[in-house]
C-alpha positions as CSV (number, residue, x, y, z in Angstrom):
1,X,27.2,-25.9,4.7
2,X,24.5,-27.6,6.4
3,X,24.8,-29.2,9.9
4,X,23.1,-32.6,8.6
5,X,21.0,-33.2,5.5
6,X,16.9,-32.6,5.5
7,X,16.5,-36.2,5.9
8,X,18.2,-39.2,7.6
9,X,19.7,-41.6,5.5
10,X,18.6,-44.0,8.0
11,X,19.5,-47.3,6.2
12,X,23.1,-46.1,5.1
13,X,25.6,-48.0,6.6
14,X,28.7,-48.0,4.4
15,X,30.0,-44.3,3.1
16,X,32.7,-44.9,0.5
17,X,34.0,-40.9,-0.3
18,X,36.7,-39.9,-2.5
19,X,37.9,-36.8,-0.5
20,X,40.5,-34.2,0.1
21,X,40.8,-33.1,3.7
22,X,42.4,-29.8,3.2
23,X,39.4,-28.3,2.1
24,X,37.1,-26.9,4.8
25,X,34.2,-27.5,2.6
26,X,34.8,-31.3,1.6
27,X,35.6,-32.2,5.6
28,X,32.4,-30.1,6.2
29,X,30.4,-32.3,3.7
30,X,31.6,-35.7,4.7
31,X,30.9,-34.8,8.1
32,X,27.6,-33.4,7.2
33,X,26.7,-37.2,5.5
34,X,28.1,-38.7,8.6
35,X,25.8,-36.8,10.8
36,X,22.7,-37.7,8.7
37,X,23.6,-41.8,8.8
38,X,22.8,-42.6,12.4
39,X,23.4,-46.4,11.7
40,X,26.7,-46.3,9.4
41,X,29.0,-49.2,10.3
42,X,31.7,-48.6,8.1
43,X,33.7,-45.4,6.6
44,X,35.9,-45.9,3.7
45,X,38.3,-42.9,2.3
46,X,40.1,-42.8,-0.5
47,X,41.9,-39.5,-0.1
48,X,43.6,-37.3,-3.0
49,X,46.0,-34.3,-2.7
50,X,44.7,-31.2,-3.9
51,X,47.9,-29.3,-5.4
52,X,46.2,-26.1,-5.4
53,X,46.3,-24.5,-1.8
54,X,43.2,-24.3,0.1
55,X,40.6,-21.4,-0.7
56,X,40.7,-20.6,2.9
57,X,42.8,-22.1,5.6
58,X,41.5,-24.4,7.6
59,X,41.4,-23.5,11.6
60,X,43.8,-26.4,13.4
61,X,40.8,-26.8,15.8
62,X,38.3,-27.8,13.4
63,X,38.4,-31.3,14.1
64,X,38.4,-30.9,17.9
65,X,36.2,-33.9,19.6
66,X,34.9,-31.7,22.3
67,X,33.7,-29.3,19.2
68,X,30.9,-31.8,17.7
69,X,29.1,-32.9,20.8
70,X,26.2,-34.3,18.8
71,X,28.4,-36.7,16.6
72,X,28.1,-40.1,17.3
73,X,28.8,-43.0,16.0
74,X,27.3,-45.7,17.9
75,X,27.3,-48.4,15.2
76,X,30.5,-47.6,13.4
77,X,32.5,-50.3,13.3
78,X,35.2,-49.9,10.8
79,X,37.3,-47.0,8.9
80,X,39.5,-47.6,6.7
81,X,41.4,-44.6,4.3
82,X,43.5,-45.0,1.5
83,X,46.4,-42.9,0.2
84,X,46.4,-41.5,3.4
85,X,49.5,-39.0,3.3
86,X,49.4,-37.4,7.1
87,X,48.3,-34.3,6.7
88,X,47.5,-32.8,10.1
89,X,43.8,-32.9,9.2
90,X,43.7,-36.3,7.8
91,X,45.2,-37.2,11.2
92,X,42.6,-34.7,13.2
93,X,39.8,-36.7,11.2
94,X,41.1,-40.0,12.5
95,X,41.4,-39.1,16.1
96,X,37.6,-37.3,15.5
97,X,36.1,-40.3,14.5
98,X,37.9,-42.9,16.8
99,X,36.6,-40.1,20.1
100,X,33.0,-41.1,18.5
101,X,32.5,-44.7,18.2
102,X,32.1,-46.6,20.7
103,X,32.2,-50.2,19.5
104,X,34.6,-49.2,16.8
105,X,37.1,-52.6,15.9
106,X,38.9,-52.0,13.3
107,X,41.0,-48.7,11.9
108,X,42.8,-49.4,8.4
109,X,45.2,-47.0,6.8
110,X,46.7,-47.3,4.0
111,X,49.4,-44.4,3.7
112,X,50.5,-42.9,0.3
113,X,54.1,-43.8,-1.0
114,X,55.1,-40.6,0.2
115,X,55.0,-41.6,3.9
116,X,58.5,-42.2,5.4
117,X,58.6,-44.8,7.9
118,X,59.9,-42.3,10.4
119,X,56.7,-40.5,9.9
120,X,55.4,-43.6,10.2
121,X,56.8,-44.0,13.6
122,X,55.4,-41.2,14.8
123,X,51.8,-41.2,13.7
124,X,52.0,-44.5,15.8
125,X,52.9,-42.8,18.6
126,X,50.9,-40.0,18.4
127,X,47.9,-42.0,18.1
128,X,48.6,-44.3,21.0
129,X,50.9,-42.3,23.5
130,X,49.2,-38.5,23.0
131,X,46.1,-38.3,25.5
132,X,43.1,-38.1,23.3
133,X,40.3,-40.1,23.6
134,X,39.4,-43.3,22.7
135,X,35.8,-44.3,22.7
136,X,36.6,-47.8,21.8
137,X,39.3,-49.4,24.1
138,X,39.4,-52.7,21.7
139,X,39.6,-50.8,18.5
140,X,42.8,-52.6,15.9
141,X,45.0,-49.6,14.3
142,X,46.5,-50.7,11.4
143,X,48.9,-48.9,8.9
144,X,49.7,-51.0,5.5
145,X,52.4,-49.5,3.1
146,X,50.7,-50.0,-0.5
């Protein structure tokens, strides 16, 4: 997979994806379009459940901040994901893109019916007690029940 694509998409600034982030290779790709958009202002997911199991497991680390040194998201204002059904990656992702972007205002998620409100509860307060970082300290989290 490549690190970023041959040439910038230098005038991209929304990224809608339809995505699964269990698969290695999908996070790899939307990553990969992310690195190539140095002006993207807005990142919009609609996720979807793979019911087959990964074709290689995913390392918990993948998504580490301190592991993508050369993402940034300087102009990214605004990610929203749908169906979101808090996966441990999915969640990874968010914390990922919130350590990159700066002047980042608004996080929308909209979880899958799935989500119970005590899991609810606690993505709340893993995203805002856990020590990870923040690269925008006036960034709105939302969560919205479909």
């Amino acid at each position: 997979m490549p690190h970023k694509l041959p040439t910038s998409l230098a005038h991209l600034k929304d990224l809608v994806l339809d995505v699964c982030l269990v698969e290695q290779n999908e996070i790899s790709s939307a990553l990969c379009l992310i690195r190539s958009s140095p002006v993207l202002e807005r990142i919009v997911f609609q996720m979807f459940d793979n019911d087959k199991l990964p074709v290689r497991q995913t390392p918990a680390n993948f998504l580490d901040p301190e592991g993508y040194p050369d993402l940034k998201l300087d102009h990214l204002e605004m990610l929203e994901m749908y169906n979101y059904s808090n996966l441990p990656l999915e969640m990874e992702f968010v914390k990922l893109i919130m350590a990159k972007s700066p002047v980042l205002k608004k996080v929308r998620i909209e979880l899958n019916d799935n989500v119970s409100v005590d899991e609810e509860l606690k993505m709340l307060r893993d995203l805002v007690r856990l020590p990870f970082p923040w690269a925008s300290h006036s960034a709105n989290l939302i969560f919205v029940r479909p």
